[in-house]
C-alpha positions in Angstrom: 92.3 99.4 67.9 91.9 103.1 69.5 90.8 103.5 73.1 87.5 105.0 71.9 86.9 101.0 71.2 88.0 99.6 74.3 85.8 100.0 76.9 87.2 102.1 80.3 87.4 99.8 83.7 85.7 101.3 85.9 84.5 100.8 90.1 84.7 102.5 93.3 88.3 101.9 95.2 87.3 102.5 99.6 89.0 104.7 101.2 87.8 105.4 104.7 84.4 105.9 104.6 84.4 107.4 100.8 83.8 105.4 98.0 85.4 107.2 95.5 84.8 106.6 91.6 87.2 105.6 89.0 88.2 105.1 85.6 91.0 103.7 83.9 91.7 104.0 80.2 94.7 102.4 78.1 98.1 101.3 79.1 101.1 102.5 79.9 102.9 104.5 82.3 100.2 106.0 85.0 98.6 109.3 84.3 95.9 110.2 87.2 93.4 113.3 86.3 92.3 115.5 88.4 89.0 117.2 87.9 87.8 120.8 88.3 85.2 121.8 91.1 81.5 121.5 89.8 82.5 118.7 87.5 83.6 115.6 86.9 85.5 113.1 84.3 83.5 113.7 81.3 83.2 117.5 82.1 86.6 118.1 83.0 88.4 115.4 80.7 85.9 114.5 78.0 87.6 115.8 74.9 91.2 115.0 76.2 91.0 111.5 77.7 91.2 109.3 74.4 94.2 111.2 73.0 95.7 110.7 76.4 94.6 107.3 76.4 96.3 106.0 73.4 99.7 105.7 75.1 99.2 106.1 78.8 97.2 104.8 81.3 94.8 107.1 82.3 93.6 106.9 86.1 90.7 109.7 86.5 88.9 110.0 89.8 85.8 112.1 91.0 86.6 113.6 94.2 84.8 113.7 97.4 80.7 114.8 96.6 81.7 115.3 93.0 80.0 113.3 89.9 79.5 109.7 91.2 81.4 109.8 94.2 79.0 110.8 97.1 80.1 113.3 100.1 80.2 112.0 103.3 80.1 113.5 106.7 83.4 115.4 106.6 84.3 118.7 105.5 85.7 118.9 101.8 89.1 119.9 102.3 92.0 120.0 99.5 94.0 117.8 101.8 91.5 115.3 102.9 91.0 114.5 98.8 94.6 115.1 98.4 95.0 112.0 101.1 92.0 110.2 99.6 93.9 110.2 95.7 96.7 108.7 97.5 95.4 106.0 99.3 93.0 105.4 95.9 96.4 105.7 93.7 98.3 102.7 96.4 95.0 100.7 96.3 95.2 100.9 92.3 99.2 100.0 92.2 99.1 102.9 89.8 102.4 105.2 91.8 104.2 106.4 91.6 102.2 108.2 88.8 102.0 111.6 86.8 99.6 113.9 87.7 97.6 116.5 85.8 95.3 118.5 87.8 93.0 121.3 86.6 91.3 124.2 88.7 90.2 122.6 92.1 91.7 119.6 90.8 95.0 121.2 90.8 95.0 122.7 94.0 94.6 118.8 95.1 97.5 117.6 93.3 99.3 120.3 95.0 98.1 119.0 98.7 99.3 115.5 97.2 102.9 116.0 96.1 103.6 117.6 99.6 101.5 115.4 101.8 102.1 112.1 99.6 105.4 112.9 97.3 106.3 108.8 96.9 103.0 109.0 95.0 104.1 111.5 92.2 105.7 111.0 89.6 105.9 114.3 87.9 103.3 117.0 88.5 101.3 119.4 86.3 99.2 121.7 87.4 96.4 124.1 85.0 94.4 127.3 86.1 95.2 126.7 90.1 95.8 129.3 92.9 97.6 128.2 96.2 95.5 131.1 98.1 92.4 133.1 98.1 94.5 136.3 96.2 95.0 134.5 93.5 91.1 134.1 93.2 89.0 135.7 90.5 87.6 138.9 92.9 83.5 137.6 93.4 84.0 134.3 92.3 83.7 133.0 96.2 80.7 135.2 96.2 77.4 133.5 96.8 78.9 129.6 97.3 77.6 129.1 100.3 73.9 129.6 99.0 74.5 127.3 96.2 72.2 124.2 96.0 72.1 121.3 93.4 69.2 122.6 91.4 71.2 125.4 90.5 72.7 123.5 88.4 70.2 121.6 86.8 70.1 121.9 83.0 73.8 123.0 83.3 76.9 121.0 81.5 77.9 119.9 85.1 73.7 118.7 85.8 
């Protein structure tokens, strides 16, 4: 039987006041994703999870007011989802666990090994800067207007 036949458990694990969604695919030794900003599981992770999947088990979160995991009344900082995949990681039993983190997603599993390091396992990181010089120059441009119907119609809609 391959994973794509085994249906993913999924829930919310509390932590604080966030309800943060998750998904966990296969068995194994514990390999937690980390998705990019604007996206979520499927967007980030779609087309990698089953492979994955087939001999770990796969932990994948949506961060703080990302895919189904609502924003609450705090600012979204890298460390407060770093501390927020920690506490969802010891709720899970899942640590200590590998981590792959991509793009925004990254830059939390960065916060996490050096805020929560008895959480991490190993730690791989893909397409992350650690400051704002290692950002595309205009990429920050323009956030702050952003709204959610901009991206209506879009992969991350």
């Amino acid at each position: 039987m391959t994973i794509s036949e085994v249906p993913a458990k999924t829930g919310y694990v509390p932590v604080d006041s966030l309800q943060m969604y998750y998904e966990i695919h296969g068995t194994g030794q514990p390999l937690v994703l980390l998705h990019g900003a604007f996206s979520a599981i499927g967007t980030s992770f779609g087309q990698l999870l089953p492979g994955l999947a087939d001999s770990r088990q796969v932990v994948a979160f949506e961060l703080q007011g990302h895919g189904r995991t609502a924003d609450i009344d705090r600012p979204l900082t890298l460390e407060g989802m770093a501390d927020d995949v920690a506490a969802a990681i010891d709720q899970l039993g899942a640590a200590p666990a590998d981590i792959f983190g991509y793009s925004t997603g990254a830059a939390v599993g960065l916060q996490l090994v050096l805020r929560h390091p008895d959480v991490v396992r190993k730690l791989v990181l893909a397409s992350v800067t650690y400051t704002m010089a290692g950002v595309h120059p205009g990429l920050m441009e323009g956030l702050g207007e952003m709204t959610p119907e901009m991206m209506h119609g879009s992969p991350w809609h």
